[in-house]
N, C-alpha and C positions, 0 to 999 in steps of 0.2 A: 504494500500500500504506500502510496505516494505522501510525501509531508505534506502536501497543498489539502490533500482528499481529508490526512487523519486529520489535521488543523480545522476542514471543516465540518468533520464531526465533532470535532471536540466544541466548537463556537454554535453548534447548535444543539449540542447537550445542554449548553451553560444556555443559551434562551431557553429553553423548553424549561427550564430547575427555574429561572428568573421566574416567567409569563405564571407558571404553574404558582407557584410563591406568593405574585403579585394577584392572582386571582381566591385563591385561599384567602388574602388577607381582607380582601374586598368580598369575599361571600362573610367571611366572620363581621367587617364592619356593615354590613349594608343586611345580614342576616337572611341571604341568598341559598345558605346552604339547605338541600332539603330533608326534610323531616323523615324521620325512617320509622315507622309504625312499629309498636314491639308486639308481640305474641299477645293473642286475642287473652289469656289467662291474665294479665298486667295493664289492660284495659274495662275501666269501670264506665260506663252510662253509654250514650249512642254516640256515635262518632259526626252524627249528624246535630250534636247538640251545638247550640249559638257560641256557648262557652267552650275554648276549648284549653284545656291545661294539661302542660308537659311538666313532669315533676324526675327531677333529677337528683338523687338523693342515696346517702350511704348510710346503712343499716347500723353503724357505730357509731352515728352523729348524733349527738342531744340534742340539738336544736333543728335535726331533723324527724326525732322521735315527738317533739312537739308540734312539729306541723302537720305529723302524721294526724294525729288525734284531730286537727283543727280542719282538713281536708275532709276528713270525715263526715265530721258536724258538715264543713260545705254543700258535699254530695247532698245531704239530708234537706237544706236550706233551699239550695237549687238544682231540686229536686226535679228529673227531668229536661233540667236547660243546662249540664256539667257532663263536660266526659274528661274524665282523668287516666291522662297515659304516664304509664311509671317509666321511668329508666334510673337503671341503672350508675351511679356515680363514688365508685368507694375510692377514696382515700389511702389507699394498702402503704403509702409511704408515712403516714403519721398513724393511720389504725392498722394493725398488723392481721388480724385475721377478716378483714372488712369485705373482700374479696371472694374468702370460702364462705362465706355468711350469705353473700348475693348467692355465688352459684347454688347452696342448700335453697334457697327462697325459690331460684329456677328450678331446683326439682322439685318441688312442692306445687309448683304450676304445674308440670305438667299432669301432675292427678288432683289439679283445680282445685290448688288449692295456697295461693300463692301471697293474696293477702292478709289472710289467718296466719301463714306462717312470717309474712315479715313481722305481722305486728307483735308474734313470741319472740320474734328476734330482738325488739325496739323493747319491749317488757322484759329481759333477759339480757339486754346488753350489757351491763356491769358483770355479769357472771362472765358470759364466754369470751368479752374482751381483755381480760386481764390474766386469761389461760396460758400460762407458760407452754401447756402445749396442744399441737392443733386441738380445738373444741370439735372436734365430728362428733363425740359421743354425746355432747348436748344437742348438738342437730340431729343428732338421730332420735334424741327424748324429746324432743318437740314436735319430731314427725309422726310418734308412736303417739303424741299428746291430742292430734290433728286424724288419730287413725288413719292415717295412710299405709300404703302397701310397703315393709319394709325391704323388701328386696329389690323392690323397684326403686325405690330412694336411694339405697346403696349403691346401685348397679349406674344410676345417673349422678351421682357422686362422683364416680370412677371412671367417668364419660370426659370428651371433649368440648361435649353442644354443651353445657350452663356453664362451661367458660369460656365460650367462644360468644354466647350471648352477652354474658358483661361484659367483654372484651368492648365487644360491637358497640356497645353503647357507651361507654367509658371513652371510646374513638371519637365519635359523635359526639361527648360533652365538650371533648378536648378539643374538634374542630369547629365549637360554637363557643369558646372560651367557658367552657363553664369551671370556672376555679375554685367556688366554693360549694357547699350543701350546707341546708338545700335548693337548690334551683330551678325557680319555675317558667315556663314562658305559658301566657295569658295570649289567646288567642297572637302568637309569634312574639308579644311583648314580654321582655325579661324583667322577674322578681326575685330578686334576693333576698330567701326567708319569709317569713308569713308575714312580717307589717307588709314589707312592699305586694306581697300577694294579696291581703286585702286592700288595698291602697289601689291596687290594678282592676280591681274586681267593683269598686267603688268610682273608677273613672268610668269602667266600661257602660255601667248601672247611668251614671249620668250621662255619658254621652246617648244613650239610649232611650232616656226620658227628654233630653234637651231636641230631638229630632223629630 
């Protein structure tokens, strides 16, 4: 290969790393990137609801175990006009088991049963976060809590897919800056934490009566 030829691969490896670089940074500020649905078991109400919220959050987070409880009560309030998609967002750099705690909650989905099992995660977190070593044996007493099929739990424990599912979403907070939990986007709009979530929920309310 000739120096002229390798020169101009190499000069157009470096635009394509540029153009790609400068389009990421422009889909995170302009919030272009699109929305990746997760698994029908981590979506609650109709997807057709007016309301729509992405909740981005890590199962070792206190102040995501608070907005857990608060989203709830929402569901209840707006009742019919809410659909809440979960994703996943752990932390595994300052929470250490934050990561195996998602992909338990993924097996727990798939025998439907996923936000029973976060929310024993979020009531249980001071036990299995300070576990010197891996907590599975409390994941598995929470799935036996949940009666779930225990061999099936296992055997998706032992699986690739519920880590490949956090993985994915974890990719996706990261290519939509999401740097803290929990993190919500309100019909595309970003809240950080439950004031700015109702705070979002309260403009949308007015802009909706003001029309």
């Amino acid at each position: 290969m000739s120096n002229k030829i390798l020169a101009r691969k190499i000069f157009a490896g470096i635009v394509t790393l540029i153009v790609s670089t400068m389009l990421v940074l422009l889909a995170r500020n302009y919030n272009f990137i699109p929305e990746r649905l997760p698994p029908e078991y981590r979506i609650k109400g109709n997807l057709e609801s007016e309301i729509k919220i992405e909740e981005f959050t890590d199962f070792s987070c206190s102040a995501c175990a608070h907005s857990n409880g608060l989203v709830e009560n929402l569901l209840k309030v707006y009742k019919g006009r809410i659909v809440l998609k979960f994703k996943h967002c752990p932390l595994s750099s300052i929470h250490r088991w934050s990561f195996k705690a998602a992909a338990a909650a993924e097996c727990a989905g798939e025998q439907g049963k996923f936000f029973e099992y976060g929310n024993l995660l979020f009531e249980n977190a001071p036990k299995w976060m300070e576990s010197e070593e891996s907590p599975e044996k409390m994941f598995l007493d929470f799935a036996n809590k949940l009666n779930l099929d225990k061999k099936k739990f296992q055997k998706c424990m032992k699986s690739e897919k519920p880590l490949i599912n956090v993985f994915s979403d974890r990719s996706e907070a990261r290519m939509r800056s999401v740097n803290a939990t929990p993190t919500f986007f309100v019909n595309g709009k970003r809240a950080v934490g439950a004031l700015q979530l109702l705070n979002e929920l309260k403009k949308f309310e007015k802009g909706k009566n003001e029309k």
